[in-house]
GUSEMAR-75818 format. One line per field, with one value per atom (N, C-alpha, C, O): residue number from 1; residue in one letter; atom name; z negated, y negated, x. Coordinates in steps of 0.001 Angstrom, whole numbers, always signed. Layout:
BEGIN
nr NUM ...
rest A ...
atom CA ...
up Z ...
north Y ...
east X ...
//
This chain:
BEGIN
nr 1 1 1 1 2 2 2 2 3 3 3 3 4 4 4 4 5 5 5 5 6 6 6 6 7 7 7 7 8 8 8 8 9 9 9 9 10 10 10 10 11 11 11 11 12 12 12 12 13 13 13 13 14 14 14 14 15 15 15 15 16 16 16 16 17 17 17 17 18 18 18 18 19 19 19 19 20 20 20 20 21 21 21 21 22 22 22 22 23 23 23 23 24 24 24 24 25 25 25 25 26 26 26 26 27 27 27 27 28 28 28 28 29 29 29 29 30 30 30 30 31 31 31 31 32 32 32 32 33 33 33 33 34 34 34 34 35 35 35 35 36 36 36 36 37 37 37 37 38 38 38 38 39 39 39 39 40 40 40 40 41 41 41 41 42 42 42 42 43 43 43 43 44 44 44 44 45 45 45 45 46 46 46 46 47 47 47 47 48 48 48 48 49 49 49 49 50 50 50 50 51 51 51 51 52 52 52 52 53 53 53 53 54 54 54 54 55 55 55 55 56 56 56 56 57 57 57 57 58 58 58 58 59 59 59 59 60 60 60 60 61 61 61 61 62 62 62 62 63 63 63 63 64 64 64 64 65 65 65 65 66 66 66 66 67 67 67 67 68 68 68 68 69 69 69 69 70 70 70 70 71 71 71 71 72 72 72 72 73 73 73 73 74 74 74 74 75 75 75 75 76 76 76 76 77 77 77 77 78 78 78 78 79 79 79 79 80 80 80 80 81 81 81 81 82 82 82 82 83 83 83 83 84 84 84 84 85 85 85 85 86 86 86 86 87 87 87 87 88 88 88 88 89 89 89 89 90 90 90 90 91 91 91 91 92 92 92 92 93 93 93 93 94 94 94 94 95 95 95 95 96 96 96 96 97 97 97 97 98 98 98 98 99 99 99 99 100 100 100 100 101 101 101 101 102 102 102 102 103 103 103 103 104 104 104 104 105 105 105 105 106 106 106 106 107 107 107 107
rest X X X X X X X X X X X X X X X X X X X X X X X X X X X X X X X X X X X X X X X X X X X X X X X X X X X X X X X X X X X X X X X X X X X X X X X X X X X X X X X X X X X X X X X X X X X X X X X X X X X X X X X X X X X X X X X X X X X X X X X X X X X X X X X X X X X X X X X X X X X X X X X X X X X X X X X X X X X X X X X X X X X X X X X X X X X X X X X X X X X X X X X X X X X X X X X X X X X X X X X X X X X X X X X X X X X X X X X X X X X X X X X X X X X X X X X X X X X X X X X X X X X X X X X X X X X X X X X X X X X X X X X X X X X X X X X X X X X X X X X X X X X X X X X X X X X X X X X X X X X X X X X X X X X X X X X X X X X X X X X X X X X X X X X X X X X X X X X X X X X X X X X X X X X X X X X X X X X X X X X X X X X X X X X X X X X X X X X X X X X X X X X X X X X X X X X X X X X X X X X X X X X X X X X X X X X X X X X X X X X X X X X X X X X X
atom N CA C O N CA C O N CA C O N CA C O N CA C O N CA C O N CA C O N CA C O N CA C O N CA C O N CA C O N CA C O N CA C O N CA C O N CA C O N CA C O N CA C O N CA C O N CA C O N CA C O N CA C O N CA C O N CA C O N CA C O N CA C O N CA C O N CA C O N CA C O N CA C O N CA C O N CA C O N CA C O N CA C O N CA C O N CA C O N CA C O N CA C O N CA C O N CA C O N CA C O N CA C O N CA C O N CA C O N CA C O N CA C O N CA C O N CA C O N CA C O N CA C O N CA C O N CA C O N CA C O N CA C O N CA C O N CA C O N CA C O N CA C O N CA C O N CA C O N CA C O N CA C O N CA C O N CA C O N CA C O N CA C O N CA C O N CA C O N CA C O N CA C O N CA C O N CA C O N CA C O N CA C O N CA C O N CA C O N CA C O N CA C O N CA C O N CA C O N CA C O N CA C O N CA C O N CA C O N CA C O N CA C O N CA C O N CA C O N CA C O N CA C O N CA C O N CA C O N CA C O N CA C O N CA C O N CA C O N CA C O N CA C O N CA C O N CA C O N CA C O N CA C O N CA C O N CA C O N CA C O N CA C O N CA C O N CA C O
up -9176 -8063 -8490 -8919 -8342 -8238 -7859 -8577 -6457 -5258 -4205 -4357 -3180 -2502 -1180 -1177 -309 +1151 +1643 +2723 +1418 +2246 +1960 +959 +3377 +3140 +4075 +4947 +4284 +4957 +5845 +5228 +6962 +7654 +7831 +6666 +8259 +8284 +8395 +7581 +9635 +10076 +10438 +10944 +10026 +9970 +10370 +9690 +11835 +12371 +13349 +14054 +13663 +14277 +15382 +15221 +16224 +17700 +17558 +18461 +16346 +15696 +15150 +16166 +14341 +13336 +13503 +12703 +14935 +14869 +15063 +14199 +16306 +16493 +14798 +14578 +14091 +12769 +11849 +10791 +12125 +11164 +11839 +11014 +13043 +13674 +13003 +12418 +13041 +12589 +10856 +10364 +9981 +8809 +8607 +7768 +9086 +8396 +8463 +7791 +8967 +9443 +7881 +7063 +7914 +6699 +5507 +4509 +5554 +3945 +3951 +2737 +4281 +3963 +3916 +3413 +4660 +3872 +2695 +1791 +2318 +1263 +97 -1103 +443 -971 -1116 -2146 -113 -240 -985 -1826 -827 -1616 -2799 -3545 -3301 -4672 -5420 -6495 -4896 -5407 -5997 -7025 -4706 -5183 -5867 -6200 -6404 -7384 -9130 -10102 -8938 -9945 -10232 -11173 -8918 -9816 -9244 -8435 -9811 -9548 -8719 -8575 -8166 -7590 -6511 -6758 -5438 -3785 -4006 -4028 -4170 -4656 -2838 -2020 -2476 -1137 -1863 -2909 -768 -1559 -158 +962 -166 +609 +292 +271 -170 -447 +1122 +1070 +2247 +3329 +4189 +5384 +4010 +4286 +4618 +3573 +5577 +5974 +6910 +6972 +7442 +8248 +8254 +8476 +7985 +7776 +7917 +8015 +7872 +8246 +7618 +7201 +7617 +7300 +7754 +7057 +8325 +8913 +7587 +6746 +7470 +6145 +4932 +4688 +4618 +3711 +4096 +3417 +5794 +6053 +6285 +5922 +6892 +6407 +4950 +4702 +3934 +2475 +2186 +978 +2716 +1757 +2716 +2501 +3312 +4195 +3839 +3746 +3639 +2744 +1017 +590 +445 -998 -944 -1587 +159 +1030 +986 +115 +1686 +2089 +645 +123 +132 -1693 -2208 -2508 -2420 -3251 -2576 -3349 -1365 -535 -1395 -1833 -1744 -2155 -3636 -4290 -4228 -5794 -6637 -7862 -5674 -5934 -6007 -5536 -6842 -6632 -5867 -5713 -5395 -4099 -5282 -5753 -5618 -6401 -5202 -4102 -5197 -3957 -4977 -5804 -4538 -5271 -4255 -3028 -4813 -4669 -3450 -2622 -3308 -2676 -2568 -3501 -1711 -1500 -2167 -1814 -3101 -4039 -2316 -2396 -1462 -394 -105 +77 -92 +548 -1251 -1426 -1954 -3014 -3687 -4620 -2774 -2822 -1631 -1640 -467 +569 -105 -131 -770 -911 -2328 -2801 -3125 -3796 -3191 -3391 -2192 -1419 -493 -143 -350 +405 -671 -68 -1971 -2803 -3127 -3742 -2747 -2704 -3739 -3466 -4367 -5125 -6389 -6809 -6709 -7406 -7089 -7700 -5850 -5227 -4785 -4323 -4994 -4362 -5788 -6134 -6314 -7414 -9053 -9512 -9333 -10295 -11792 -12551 -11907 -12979 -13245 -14363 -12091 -11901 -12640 -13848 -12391 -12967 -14519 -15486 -14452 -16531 -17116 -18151 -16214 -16906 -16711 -17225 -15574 -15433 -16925 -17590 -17155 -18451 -19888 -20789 -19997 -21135 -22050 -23091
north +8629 +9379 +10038 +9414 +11322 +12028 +11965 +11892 +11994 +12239 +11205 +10777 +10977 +10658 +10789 +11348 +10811 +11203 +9847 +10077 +9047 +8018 +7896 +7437 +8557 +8853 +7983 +7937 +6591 +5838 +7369 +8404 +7220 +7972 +7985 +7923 +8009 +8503 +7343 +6879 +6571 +5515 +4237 +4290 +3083 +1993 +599 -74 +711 -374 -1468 -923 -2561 -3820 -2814 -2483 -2436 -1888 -1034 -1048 -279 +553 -612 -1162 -1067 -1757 -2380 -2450 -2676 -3673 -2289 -1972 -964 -74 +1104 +1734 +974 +1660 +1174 +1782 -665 -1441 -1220 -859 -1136 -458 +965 +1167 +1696 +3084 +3247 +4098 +2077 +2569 +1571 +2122 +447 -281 +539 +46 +1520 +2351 +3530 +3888 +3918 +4687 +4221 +4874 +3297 +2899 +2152 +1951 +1675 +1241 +2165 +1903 +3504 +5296 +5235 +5385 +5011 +5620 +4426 +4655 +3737 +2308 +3163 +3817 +3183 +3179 +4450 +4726 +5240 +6734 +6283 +6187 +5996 +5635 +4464 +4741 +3562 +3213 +3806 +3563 +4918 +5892 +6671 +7170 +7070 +7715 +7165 +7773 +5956 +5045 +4364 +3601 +4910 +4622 +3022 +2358 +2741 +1428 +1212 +97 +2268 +2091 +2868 +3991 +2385 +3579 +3644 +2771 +5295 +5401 +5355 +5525 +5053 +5572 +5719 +5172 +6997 +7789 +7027 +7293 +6369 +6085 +6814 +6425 +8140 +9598 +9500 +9037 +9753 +10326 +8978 +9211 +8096 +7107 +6609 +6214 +6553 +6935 +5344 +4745 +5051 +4316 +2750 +2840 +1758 +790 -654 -899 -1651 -2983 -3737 -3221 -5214 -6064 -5392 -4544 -5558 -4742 -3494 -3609 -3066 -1882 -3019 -3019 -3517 -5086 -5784 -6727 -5633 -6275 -5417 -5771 -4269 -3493 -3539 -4094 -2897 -2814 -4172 -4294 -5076 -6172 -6573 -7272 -6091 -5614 -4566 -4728 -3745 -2438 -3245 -3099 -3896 -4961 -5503 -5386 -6199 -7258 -6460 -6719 -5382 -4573 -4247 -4430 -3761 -3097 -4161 -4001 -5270 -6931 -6871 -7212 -6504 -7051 -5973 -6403 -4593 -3625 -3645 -2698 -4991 -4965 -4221 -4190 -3308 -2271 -2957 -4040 -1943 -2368 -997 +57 -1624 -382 -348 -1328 +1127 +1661 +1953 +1850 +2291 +2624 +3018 +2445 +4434 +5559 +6012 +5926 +6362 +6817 +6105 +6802 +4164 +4054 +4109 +4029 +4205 +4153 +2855 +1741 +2978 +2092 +824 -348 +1199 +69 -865 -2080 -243 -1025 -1986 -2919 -1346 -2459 -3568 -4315 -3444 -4291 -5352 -6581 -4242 -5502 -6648 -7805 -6107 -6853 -7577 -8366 -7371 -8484 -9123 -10251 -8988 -10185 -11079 -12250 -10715 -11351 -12188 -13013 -12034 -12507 -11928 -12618 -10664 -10441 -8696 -7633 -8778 -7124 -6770 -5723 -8245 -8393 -7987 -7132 -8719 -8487 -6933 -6784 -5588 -4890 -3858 -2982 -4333 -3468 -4971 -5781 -4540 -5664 -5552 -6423 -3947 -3479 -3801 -3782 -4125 -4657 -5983 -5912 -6639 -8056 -8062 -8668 -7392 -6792 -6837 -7458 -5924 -5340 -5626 -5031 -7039 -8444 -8900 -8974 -9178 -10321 -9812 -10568 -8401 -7524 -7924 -7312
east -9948 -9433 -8142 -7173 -8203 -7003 -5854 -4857 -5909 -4579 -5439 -6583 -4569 -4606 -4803 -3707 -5058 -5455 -4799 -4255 -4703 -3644 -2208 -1658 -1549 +77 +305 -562 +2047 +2100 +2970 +3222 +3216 +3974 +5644 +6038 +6220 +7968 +8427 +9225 +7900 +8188 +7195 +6074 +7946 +6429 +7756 +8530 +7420 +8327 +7847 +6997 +7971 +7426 +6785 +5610 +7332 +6337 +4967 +4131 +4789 +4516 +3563 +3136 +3179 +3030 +954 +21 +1126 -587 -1064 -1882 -697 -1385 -1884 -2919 -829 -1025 -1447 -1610 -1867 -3225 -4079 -4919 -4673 -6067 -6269 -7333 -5566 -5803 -6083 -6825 -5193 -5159 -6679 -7392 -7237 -8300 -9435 -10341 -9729 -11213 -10894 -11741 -9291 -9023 -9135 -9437 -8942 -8657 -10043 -10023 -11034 -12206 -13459 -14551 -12996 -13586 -13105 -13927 -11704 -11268 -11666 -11820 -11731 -12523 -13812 -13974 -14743 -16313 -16098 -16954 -15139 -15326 -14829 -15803 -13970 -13579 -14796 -15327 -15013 -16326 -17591 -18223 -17795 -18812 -18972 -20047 -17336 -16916 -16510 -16060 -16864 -16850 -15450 -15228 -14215 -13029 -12673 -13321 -11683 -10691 -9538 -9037 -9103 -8292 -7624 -7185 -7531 -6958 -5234 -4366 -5212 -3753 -3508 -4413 -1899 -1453 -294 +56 +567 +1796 +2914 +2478 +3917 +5508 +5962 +7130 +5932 +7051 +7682 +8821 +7329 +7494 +7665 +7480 +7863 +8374 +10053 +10569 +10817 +12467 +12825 +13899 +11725 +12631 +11192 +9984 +11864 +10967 +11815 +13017 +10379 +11110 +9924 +8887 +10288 +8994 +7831 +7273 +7630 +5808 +6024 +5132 +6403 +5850 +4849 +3643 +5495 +4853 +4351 +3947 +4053 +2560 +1407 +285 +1630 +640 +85 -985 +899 +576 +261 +55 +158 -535 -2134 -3124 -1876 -3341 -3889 -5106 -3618 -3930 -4550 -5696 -3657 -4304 -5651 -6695 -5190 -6608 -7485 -8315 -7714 -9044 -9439 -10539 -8398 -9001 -9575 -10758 -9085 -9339 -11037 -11933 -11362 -12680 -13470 -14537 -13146 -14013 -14127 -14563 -13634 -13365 -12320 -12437 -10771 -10371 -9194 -8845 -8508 -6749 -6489 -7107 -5057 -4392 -3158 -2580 -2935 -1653 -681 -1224 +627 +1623 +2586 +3295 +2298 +3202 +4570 +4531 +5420 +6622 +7377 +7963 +7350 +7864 +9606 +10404 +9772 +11426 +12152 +11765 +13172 +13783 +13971 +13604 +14356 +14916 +13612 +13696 +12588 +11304 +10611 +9827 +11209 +10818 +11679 +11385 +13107 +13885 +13410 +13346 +13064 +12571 +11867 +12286 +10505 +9438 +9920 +9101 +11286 +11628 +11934 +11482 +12751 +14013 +12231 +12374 +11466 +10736 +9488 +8801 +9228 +8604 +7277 +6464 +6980 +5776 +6216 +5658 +6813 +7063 +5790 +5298 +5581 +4339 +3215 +2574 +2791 +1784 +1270 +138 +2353 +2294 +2245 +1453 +3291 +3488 +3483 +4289 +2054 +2141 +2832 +3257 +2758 +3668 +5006 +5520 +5610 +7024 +6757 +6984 +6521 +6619 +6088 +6550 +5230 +4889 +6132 +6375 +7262 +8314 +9338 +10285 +9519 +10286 +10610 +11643 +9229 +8441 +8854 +9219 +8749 +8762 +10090 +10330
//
């Protein structure tokens, strides 16, 4: 897969948060079955456009993992914001999200 068609939006905050996992699970399990069918490995989603966030950003995206892990896929997460991958250090899961990081922990 090329590009992506899954962009998280501006803002991804607790109130916000169960209504925009209903919306993203119907998306991102099109977007597995299409990358499957296409032979590839992995559902890119882009955090470029991403400004204002809280825990729930890192529970979505690891629900977003989950669904890929179910379709045999890894989920890539491009251009997140340096703050939201500090979140998900300070919270233990930076691995889980971005596994390259910890390659280059180790390195």
């Amino acid at each position: 897969m090329s590009g992506s068609s899954l962009r998280l939006p501006a803002s991804v905050l607790l109130p916000q948060a169960a209504s925009l996992w209903r919306q993203w699970q119907a998306s991102l399990s099109a977007e597995a079955a299409g990358v499957v069918a296409g032979a590839g490995q992995e559902v890119r989603l882009s955090a470029a456009e991403l400004k204002e966030f809280d825990s729930s950003a890192l529970s979505l995206l690891l629900g977003c993992a989950r669904v890929c892990r179910q379709h045999g896929l890894s989920l890539t997460v491009l251009d997140a914001p340096v703050l939201l991958r500090d979140l998900a250090r300070l919270y233990g899961v930076e691995d889980l999200l971005w596994p390259s990081a910890r390659e280059a922990q180790l390195a």
